[in-house]
Structures are given as structure tokens and as C-alpha cells.
C-alpha positions as CSV (number, residue, x, y, z in Angstrom):
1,X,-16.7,-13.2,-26.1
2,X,-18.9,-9.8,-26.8
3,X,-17.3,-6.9,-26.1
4,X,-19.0,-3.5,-25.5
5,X,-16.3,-1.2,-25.9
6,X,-14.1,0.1,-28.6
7,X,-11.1,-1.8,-29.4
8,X,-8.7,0.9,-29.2
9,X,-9.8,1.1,-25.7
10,X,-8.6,-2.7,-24.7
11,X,-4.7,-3.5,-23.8
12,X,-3.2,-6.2,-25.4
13,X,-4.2,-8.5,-22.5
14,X,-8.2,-7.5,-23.6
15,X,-8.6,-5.6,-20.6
16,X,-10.5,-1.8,-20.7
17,X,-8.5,1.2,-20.9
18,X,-11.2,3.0,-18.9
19,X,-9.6,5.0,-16.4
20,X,-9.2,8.5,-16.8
21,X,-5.7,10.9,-15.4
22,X,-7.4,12.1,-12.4
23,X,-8.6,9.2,-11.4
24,X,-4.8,7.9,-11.3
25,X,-3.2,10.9,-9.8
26,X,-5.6,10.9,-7.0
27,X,-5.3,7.1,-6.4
28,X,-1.7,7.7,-6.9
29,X,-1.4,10.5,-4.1
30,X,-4.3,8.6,-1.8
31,X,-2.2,5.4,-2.3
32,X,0.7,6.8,-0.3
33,X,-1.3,7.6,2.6
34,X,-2.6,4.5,4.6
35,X,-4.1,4.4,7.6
36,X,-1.0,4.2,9.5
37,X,-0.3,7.7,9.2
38,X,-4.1,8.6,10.9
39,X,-3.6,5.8,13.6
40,X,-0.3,5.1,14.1
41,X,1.4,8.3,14.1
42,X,1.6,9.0,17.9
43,X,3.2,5.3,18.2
44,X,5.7,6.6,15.7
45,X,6.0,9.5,17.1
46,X,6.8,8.0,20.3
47,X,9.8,5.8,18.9
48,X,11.8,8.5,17.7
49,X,10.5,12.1,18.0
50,X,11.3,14.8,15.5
51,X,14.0,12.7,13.6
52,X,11.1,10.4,12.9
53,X,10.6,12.8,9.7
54,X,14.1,11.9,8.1
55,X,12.7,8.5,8.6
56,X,10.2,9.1,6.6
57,X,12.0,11.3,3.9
58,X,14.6,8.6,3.6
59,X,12.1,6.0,3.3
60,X,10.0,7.5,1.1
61,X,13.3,8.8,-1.3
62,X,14.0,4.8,-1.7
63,X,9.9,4.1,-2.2
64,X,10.3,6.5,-5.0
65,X,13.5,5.0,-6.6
66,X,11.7,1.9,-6.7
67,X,8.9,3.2,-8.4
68,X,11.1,4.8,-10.8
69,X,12.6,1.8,-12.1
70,X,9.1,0.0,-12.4
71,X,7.8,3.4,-14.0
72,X,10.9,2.6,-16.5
73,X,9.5,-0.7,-17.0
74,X,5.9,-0.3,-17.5
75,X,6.6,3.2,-19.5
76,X,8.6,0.8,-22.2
77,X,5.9,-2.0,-22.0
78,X,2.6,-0.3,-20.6
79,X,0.0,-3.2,-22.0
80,X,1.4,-5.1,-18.5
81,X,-1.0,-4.3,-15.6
82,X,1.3,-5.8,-13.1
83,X,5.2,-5.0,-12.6
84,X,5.5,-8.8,-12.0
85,X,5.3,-10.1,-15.4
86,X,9.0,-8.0,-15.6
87,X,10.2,-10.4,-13.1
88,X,9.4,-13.6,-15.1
89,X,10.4,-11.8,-17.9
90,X,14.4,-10.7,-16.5
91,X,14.8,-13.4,-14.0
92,X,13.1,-16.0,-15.3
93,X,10.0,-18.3,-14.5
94,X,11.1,-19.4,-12.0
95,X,11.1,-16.5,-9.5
96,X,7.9,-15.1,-12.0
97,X,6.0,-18.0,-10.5
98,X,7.4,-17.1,-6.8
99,X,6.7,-13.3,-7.1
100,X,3.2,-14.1,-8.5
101,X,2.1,-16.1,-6.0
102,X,3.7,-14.4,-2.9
103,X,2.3,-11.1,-3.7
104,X,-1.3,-12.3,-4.4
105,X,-0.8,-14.3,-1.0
106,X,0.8,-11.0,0.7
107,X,-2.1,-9.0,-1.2
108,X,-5.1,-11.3,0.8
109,X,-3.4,-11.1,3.8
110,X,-3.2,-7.2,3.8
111,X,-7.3,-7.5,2.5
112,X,-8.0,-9.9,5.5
113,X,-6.3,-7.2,7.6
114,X,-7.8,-4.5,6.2
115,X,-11.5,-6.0,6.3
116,X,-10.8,-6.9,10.1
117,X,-10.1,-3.2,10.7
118,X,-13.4,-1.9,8.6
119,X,-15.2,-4.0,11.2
120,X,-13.4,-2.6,14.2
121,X,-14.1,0.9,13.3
122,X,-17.9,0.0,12.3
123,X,-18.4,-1.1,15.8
124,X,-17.5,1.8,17.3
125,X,-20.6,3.0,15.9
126,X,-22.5,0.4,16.4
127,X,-21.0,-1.6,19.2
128,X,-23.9,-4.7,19.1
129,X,-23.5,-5.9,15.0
130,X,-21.4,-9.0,14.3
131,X,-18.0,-8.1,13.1
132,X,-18.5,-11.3,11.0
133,X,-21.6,-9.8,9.0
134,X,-20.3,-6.1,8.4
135,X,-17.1,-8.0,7.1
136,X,-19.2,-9.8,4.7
137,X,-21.7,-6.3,3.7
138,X,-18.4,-4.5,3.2
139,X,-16.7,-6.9,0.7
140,X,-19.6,-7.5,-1.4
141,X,-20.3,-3.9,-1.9
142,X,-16.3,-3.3,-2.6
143,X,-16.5,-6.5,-5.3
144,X,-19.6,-4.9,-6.8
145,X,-17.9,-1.9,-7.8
146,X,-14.6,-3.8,-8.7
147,X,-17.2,-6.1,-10.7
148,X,-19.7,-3.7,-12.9
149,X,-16.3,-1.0,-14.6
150,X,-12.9,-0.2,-14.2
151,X,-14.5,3.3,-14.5
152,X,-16.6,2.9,-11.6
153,X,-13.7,1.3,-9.4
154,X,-11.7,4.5,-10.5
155,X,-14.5,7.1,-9.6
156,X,-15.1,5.3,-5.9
157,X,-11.4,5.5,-5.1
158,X,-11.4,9.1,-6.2
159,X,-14.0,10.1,-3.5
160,X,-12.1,7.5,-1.4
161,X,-9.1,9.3,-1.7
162,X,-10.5,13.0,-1.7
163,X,-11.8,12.0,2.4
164,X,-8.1,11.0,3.1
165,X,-6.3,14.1,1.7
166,X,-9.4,16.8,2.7
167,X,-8.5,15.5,6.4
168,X,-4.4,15.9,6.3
169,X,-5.2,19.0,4.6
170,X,-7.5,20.3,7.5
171,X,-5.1,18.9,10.2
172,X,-2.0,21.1,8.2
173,X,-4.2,24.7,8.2
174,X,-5.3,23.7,12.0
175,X,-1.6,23.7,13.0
176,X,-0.6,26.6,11.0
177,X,-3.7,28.7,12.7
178,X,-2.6,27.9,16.2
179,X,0.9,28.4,16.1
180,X,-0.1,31.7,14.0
181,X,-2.4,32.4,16.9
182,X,-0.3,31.4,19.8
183,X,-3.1,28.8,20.7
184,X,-3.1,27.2,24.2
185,X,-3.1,23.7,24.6
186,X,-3.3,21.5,27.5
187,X,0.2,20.7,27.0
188,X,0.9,24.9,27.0
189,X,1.4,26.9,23.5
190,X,1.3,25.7,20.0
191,X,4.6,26.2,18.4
192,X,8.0,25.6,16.2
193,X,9.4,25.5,19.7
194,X,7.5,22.4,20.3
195,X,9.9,20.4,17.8
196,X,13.3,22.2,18.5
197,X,13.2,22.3,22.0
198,X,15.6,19.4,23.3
199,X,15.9,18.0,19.8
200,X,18.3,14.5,19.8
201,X,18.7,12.1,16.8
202,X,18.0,9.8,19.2
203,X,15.9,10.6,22.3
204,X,14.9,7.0,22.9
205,X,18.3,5.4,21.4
206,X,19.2,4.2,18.5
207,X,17.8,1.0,18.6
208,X,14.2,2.4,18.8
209,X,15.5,4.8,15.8
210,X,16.2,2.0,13.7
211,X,12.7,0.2,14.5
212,X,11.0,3.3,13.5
213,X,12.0,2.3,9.7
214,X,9.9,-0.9,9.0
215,X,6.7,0.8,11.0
216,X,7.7,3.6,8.5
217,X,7.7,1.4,5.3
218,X,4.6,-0.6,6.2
219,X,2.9,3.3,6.1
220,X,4.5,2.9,2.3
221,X,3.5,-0.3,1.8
222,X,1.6,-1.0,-2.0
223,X,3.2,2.5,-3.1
224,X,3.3,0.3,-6.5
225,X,-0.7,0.2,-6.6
226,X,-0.6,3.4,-8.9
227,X,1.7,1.6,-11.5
228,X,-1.2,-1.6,-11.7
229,X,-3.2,0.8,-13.2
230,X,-1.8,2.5,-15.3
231,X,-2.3,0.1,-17.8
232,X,-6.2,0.8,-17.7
233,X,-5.7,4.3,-18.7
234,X,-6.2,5.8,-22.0
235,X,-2.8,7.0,-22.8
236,X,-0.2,5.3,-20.0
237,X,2.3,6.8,-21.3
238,X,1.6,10.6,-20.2
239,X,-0.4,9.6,-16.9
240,X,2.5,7.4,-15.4
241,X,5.4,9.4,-15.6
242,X,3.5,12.1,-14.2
243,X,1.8,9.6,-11.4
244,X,5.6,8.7,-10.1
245,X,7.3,11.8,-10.5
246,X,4.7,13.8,-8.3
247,X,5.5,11.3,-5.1
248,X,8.3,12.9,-3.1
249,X,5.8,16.5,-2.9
250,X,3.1,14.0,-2.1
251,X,5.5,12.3,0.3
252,X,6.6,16.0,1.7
253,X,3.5,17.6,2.0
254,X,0.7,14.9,3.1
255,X,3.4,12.9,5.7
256,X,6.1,15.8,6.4
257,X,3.3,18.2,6.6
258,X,1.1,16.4,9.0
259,X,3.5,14.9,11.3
260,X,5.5,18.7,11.6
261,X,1.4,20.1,12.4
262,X,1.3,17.3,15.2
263,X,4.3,18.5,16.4
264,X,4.2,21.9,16.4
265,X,0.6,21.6,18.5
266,X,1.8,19.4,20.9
267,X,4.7,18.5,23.0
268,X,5.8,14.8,21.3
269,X,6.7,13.5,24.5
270,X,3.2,14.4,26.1
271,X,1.1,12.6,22.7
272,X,-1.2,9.7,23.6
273,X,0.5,6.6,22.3
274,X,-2.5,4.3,21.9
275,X,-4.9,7.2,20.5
276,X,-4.9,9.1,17.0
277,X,-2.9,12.6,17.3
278,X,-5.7,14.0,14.7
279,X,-8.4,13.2,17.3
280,X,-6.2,14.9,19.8
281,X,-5.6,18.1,17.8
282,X,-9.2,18.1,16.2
283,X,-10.7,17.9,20.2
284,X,-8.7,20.5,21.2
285,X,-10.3,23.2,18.3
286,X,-13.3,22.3,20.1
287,X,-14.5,19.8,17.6
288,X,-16.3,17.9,20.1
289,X,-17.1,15.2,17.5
290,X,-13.6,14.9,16.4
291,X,-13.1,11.2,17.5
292,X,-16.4,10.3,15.4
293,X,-14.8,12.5,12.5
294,X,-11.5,10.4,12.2
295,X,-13.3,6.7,12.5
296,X,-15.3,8.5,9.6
297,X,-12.2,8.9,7.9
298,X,-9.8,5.6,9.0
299,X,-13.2,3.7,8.2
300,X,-12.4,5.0,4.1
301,X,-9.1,4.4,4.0
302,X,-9.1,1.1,5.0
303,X,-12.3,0.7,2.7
304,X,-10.0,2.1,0.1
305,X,-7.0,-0.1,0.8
306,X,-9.6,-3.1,0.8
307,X,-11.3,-1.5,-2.7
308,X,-7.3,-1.2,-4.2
309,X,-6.5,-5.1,-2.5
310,X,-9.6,-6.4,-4.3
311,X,-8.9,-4.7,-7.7
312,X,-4.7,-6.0,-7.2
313,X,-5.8,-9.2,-6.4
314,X,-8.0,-9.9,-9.1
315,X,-5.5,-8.6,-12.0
316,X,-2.6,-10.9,-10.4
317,X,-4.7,-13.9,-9.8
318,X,-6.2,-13.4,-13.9
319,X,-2.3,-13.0,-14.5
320,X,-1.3,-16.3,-12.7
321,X,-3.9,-17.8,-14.4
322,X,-2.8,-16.7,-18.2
323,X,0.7,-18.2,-17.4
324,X,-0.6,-21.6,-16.1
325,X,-3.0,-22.7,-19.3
326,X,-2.4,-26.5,-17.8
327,X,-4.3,-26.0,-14.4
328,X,-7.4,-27.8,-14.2
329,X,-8.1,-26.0,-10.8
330,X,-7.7,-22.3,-13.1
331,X,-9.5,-23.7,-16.2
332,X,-12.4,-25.1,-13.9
333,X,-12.9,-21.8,-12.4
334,X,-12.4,-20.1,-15.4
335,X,-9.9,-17.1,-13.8
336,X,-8.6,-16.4,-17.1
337,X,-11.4,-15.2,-18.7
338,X,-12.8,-11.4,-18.7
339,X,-16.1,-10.0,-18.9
340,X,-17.8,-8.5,-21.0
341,X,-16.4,-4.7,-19.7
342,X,-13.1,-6.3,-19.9
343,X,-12.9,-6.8,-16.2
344,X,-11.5,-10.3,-14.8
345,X,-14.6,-11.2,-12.7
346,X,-14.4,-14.6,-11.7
347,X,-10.2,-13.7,-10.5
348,X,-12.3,-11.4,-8.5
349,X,-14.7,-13.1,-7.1
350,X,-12.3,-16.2,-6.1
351,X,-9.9,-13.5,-4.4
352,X,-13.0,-12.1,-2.1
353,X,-14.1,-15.4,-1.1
354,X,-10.5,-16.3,0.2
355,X,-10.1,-12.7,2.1
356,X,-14.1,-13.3,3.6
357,X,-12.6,-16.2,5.2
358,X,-11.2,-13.9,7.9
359,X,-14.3,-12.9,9.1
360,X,-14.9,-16.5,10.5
361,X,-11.2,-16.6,11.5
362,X,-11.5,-14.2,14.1
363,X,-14.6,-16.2,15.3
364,X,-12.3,-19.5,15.7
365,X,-10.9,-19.7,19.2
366,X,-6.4,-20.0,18.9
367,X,-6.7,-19.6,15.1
368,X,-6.7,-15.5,15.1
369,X,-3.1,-16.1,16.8
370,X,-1.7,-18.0,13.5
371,X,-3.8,-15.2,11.2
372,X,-1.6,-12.9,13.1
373,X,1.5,-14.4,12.8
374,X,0.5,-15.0,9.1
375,X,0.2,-11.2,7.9
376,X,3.3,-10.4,9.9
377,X,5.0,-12.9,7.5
378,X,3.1,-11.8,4.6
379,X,5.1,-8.1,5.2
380,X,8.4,-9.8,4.9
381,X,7.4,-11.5,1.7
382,X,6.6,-7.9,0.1
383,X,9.9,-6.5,0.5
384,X,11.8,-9.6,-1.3
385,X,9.2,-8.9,-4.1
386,X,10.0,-5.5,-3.9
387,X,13.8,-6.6,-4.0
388,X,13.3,-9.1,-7.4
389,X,11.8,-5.7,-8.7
390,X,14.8,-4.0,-8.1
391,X,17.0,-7.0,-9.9
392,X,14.9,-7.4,-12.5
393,X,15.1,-3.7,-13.6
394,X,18.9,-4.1,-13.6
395,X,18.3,-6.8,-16.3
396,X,16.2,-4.4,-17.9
397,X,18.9,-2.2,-18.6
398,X,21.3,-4.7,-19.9
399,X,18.7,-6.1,-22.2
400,X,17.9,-5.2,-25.9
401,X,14.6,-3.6,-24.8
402,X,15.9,-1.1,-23.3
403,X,14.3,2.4,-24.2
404,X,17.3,5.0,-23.9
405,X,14.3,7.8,-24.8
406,X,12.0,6.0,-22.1
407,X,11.3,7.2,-18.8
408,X,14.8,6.1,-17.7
409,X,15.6,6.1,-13.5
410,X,18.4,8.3,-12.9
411,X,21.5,7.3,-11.8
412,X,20.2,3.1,-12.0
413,X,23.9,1.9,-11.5
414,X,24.2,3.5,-8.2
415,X,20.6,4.2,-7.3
416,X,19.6,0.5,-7.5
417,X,21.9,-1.4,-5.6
418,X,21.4,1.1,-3.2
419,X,17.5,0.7,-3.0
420,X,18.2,-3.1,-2.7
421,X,20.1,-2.3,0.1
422,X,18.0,-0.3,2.2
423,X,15.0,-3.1,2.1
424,X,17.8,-5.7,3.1
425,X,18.3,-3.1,6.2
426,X,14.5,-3.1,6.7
427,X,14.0,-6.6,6.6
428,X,16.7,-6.7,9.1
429,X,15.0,-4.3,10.8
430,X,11.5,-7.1,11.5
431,X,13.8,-9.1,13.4
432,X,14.4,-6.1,16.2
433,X,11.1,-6.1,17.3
434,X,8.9,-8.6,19.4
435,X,6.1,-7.9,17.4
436,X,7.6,-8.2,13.9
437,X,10.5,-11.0,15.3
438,X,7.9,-14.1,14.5
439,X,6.6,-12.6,11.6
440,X,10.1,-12.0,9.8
441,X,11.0,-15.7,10.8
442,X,7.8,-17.0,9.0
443,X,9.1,-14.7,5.6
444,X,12.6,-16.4,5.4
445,X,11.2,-19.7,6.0
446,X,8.5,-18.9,3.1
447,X,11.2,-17.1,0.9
448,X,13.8,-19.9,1.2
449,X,11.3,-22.6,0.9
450,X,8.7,-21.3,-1.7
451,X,11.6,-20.0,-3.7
452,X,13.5,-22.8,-3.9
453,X,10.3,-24.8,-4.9
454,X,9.2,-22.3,-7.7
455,X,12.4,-22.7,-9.5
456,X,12.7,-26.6,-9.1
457,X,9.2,-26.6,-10.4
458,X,10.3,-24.2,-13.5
459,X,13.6,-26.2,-14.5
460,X,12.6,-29.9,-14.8
């Protein structure tokens, strides 16, 4: 295989170390924010109120203990692009083989999701084009630049990521101005008021408290994107550390910030549930366009969640492939080889063909209803990968590669159990609501079976 690039520049797996720090630390900080904070806010909002920001601040403190002890990981072995190798590695092949599969299952699912939402906001626009087709234009553009460099992929999600933070950035200075200035709203006067006034812990009860956490931790969701690349950076070591340690002011200012601007502008009680509170706050500057402004925007960060799913996808299905040599179905297709920039191409390709069938899902009369159900389940399936994470990295510890001069997680022995915990609680926390009760039943059913398959299959 001809290679065009210098071997210093290649991990140990053959793939190129072609991204550079910025690119990281602005996919790192963009990878935090989903769309769920530009859409789903007021619906959080509603749930819970001003306490919905400990929510968050306690949600995102465990996100960041958990990228800690995969930090810890990858900083003592950074040629691995994917913090599942550590779970075949410390828990054995068994629950490798589970992990590997259930998260490049979980990653489709949240691609056919994401792809299903590009086309919803492209038809806003233009109301009379076939979801189907823009589906299809959108993913073979994202695959083209996931296909030609990793460079290329990094500089997209850059400018990507630059829309999403420009936009929380805008909406923080618009609060600060009209609470500075008094600013009258249709709801009365921006300010601080707005959030102390009849503050509870729990204006709606605690129940709706306690469902606040999984919408919460789905805003979360692929936090860990930023440690699959680090591996494709010139010097890992320096970039990662940095990368996880920079999450809870990411965390602070991008969610905290935006949520307390919301707030502060507008009475929470008064918010529109089923519309964006930036298109609300925009409108009432007098940005008349404000609506088309924000589908700009949610329209990018899905295409960057889609961009990030493609280039996960592709790595875990090329990983998959390494570890099985014996498939015929792998060897056929070839997913273990790379191209000639070092990128796994035909992993790629495969994994975009299975997320493009969801634009002829939708078509299919009853079947959308099961593709529903199915992504629900796929959220449950992330958070006992999430939890293997956790277990392997106590096996970490106790192991002979252990790095004492690494880039240890503080406090493992308390702080990890601990994490483990709270996504037990969250899990719990699917089978509270109507819309997330199915899903979390289809996630034990795929846990218990799947798992008990993968290590049968691994100890004969």
C-alpha cells in the first residue's frame, strides 16, 4: 500500500496524524454543544426552571470525570483512536466485542437521527424537495470530506463549530445588553429578577426534576468524540490533556451562560415550549430574520454531529474489522484496509450506506414507528458503554500499565464508582418517561441479550 505521508506522521494502527491543536480544541468545545441546547432548551426549561442549571453542572461534572479516566487511558496509550479497545483490553473480549458493536450500532442510530433532522430543517427553506434526496446530497458531501483527509475533516468541523459557539456567544452579550439596559419585553423587563423571583428546587416536582437529567445527558451525549481524535494529532499527548481539562469552563460558559441569558430575558414560566428560546430572544432585538438565523445554525450542528457520526463510525467499524481477521463478510468488503491518506474509506463508506437507509425509512408507512423506538434504545446502549468505560479504567489502575506520571483522574477510587453511579441513576431515569419508557426497555433487552451473547461467543 503507497503511502503519501511521512511515517512519523502515521499511528501505530497506519492511520495519519493530520490534525492540528485547534482543530481538536474547537471540535472539543463544539462537541459539547448539540443541538439540544438551541432546540430543546425551552422544553428543559419548562421541566424544572432555574435549578435546571445544577442539572446541568452536575451532569456535566460526572461527563468530565468520565472523560478524565478515558483521557488517563488514551494519554498512557495514545496510538488507540477509540477508548473501546481499553475495554477489550481490561475486561476482556468478550464485552470488547459487545462495546464495539453497540456503540457503532448506537453511533448509526444517532447519524440516522441526525440526517432526518438536516432534512427537517432544509425544508423549512424549501418546503417542496424530497426529504429522501437532501438526505442523500447531505451525506455524500459529509463522506467526501470524511473520504479525501483527516485534515480536511478537521478544518470543516472547525468552521462547523465556530457557527455553533459565534451564536451562544451572540445570545450571552444580547442578555447582558438588555438587562444592562433595562430592555422591555413582551413578558415586562429583562432581568436577574427574572430567575430569583419565586425560585423552588422544584416548581414542577420532583419527579419532573429528576426527568430533566437524561434530557440533560443526551445534550452531553458523544462528549468522548474529542478523545477519537486525538490520536490523529501530531503530538496527543499535549492536545488531550488540554482538550479534557478545558470542559467544565466550556460546560459553564456555553450551557450555564446561555441558559442564565434565556432566563434573565424572559420570564421561564412564560417561554414557548415547542419553539427555540434563541429565536424568541433574537425576534425580540428586532432581528426579524431571527427564526431563519437559528435553522441556519441548528442546520450546522446537526451537519456537524452527522460530519463527527461519519468520522466515529468509520474508525470503530475499521477497528471491528482489525479484531475479526476471520470474517469473510469484513475481508470481502475490505474494512480493514486504509487509503492511501491513511483514512479507512471503505469503513466509511459501508457506515454511510447503512445511516442513508433512513431516508427510505421515513418513506415506509409503520416502519418510522420501530426507527423511533430503535434510537430511543440505542441511548440506553450508550450509557452501559459509557459504564464498561468506567470499569475498565478501574482495571487500568490495578494493572501494570499504569502511568503514575500520566495524566492520572483525581480521586479514581471515589470519583469512579461514583460516576458509575450517576449513569445507573440516569438510566433509571429513561424508564420515568413515556417517551424514553419503550426505548430503555429495548436497551436492557439488547444489554442482557447482546451481552450475554458476546461473551458466550468469546469463551468457547
Amino acid at each position: 500500500m503507497s503511502k503519501k505521508h511521512h511515517p512519523s506522521q502515521e499511528t501505530e494502527n497506519g492511520m495519519v496524524r493530520g490534525l492540528q491543536n485547534r482543530h481538536v480544541q474547537l471540535i472539543a468545545i463544539a462537541g459539547t454543544i448539540g443541538t439540544g441546547l438551541f432546540l430543546g432548551a425551552g422544553r428543559s426549561l419548562s421541566l424544572t426552571g432555574p435549578s435546571i442549571i445544577l442539572v446541568y453542572m452536575l451532569t456535566g461534572a460526572f461527563m468530565y470525570l468520565m472523560m478524565r479516566a478515558i483521557g488517563e487511558m488514551l494519554y498512557m496509550d495514545p496510538d488507540q483512536h477509540t477508548f473501546i479497545n481499553f475495554i477489550t483490553k481490561y475486561l476482556g473480549k468478550g464485552w470488547g466485542y459487545f462495546s464495539g458493536w453497540s456503540y457503532w450500532v448506537s453511533l448509526v442510530f444517532l447519524g440516522m437521527a441526525e440526517i432526518t433532522a438536516v432534512s427537517n430543517y432544509v425544508q423549512l427553506w424549501f418546503p417542496n424537495w424530497p426529504a429522501w434526496q437532501i438526505q442523500i446530497v447531505f451525506l455524500a458531501l459529509l463522506s467526501c470530506v470524511n473520504l479525501i483527509a483527516v485534515k480536511v475533516f478537521g478544518e470543516v468541523e472547525f468552521w462547523f463549530g465556530m457557527i455553533k459557539i459565534v451564536t451562544i456567544l451572540a445570545l450571552i452579550v444580547t442578555g447582558i445588553f438588555m438587562v444592562t439596559t433595562n430592555f422591555e419585553t413582551p413578558a415586562g423587563h429583562a432581568s436577574l429578577t427574572n430567575i430569583t423571583n419565586g425560585f423552588q428546587m422544584f416548581p414542577n416536582g420532583w419527579v419532573k426534576f429528576v426527568m430533566a437529567f437524561q434530557m440533560v445527558f443526551f445534550a452531553y451525549q458523544a462528549i468522548e468524540f474529542v478523545g477519537i481524535t486525538t490520536s490523529e494529532t501530531a503530538n496527543p499527548r499535549q492536545v488531550l490533556p488540554k482538550a479534557i481539562k478545558e470542559i467544565p469552563i466550556r460546560i459553564v460558559i456555553f450551557y450555564v451562560g446561555a441558559l442564565l441569558a434565556i432566563m434573565a430575558i424572559f420570564p421561564w414560566q412564560q417561554l414557548p415550549v415547542n419553539k427555540s428560546p434563541f429565536v424568541t430572544v433574537f425576534q425580540m432585538v428586532g432581528i426579524k430574520w431571527a427564526a431563519g438565523l437559528i435553522n441556519f445554525v441548528v442546520l450546522t450542528a446537526a451537519a456537524s454531529s452527522l460530519n463527527s457520526t461519519l468520522y466515529s463510525t468509520g474508525r470503530h467499524l475499521y477497528q471491528i474489522a482489525k479484531e475479526t481477521p476471520n470474517s469473510k463478510v469484513m475481508n470481502r468488503l475490505k474494512l480493514n484496509s486504509l487509503s492511501r491518506m491513511g483514512i479507512p474509506s471503505r469503513a466509511i463508506i459501508v457506515s454511510a450506506i447503512v445511516v442513508a437507509v433512513s431516508a427510505f425509512i421515513n418513506i415506509l408507512p409503520g416502519v418510522s414507528d420501530a426507527f423511533a423506538l430503535i434510537t430511543a434504545s440505542s441511548s440506553g446502549v450508550y450509557i452501559a458503554i459509557y459504564i464498561l468505560t468506567m470499569l475498565a479504567h478501574l482495571k487500568y489502575r490495578k494493572s501494570k500499565e499504569f502511568m503514575p506520571d500520566g495524566f492520572v483522574m483525581p480521586a479514581y477510587k471515589v470519583l469512579n464508582p461514583l460516576t458509575i453511579v450517576f449513569f445507573l441513576f440516569v438510566f433509571i431515569c429513561l424508564f420515568l418517561q413515556e417517551s424514553t419508557y419503550i426505548g430503555a426497555i429495548g436497551a436492557t433487552i439488547w444489554i442482557i441479550l447482546f451481552g450475554i451473547y458476546s461473551n458466550w461467543k468469546h469463551n468457547q
